[in-house]
N, C-alpha and C positions, 0 to 999 in steps of 0.2 A: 276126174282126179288127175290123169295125166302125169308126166314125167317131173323130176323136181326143178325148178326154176333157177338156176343158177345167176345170180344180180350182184349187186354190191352192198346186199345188204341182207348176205348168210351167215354171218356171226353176229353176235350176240352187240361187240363193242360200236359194233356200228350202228344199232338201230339209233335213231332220234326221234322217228314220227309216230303217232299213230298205226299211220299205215303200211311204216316199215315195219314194226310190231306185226301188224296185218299178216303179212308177207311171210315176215319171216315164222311165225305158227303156222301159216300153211304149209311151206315148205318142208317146216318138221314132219307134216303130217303125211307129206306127198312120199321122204324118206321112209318112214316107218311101214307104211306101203306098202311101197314098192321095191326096198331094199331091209327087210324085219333083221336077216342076218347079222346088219351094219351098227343095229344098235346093240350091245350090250341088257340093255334094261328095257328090254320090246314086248312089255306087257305093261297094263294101266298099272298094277300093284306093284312093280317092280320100279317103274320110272315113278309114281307118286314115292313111291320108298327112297329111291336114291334122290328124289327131288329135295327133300325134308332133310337125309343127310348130308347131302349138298350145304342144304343152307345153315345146317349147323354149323360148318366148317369154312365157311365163306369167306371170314377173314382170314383166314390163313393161304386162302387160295391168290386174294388179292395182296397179302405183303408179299407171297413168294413169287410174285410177279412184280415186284418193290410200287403197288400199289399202295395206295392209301382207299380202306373199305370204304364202301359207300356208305353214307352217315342217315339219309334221308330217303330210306329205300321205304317206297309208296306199301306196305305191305298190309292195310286195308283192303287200297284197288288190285292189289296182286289174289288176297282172297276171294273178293267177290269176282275177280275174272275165273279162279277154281271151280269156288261152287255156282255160278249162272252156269255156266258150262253142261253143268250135269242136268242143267234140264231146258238148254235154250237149244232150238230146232237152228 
């Protein structure tokens, strides 16, 4: 498990690849961890909770950052990376 990986590709706006994607899930994983107090919502029921109202509120998060929401969020493959999840070793 080991300590969290600090790289240039610990936030989110940055991921582009694959395997920054990669990265950066593990890293959430190595935080939750190793540091449970840091999260706010550091239980599966709690973070799948604020996950869902997160994404309910999405755009608002991205105009009050004078974003423009993402139009062509993959949210098929965002599923199936949830549920494989719960049963891929």
């Amino acid at each position: 498990m080991g300590n969290v990986t600090q790289t240039k590709h610990d936030q989110p706006h940055e991921i582009q690849t694959r395997e920054e994607f990669i990265e950066f899930v593990k890293n959430l994983r190595c935080e939750i961890v190793n540091k449970p107090d840091s999260w706010e919502n550091n239980t599966l029921p709690l973070y799948l909770e604020a996950m869902s109202s997160w994404v309910e509120d999405m755009d608002g998060y991205y105009l009050n950052r004078g974003e423009v929401p993402p139009a062509n969020v993959p949210w098929r493959v965002l599923g199936d990376i949830l549920r494989a999840a719960t049963l891929y070793e």
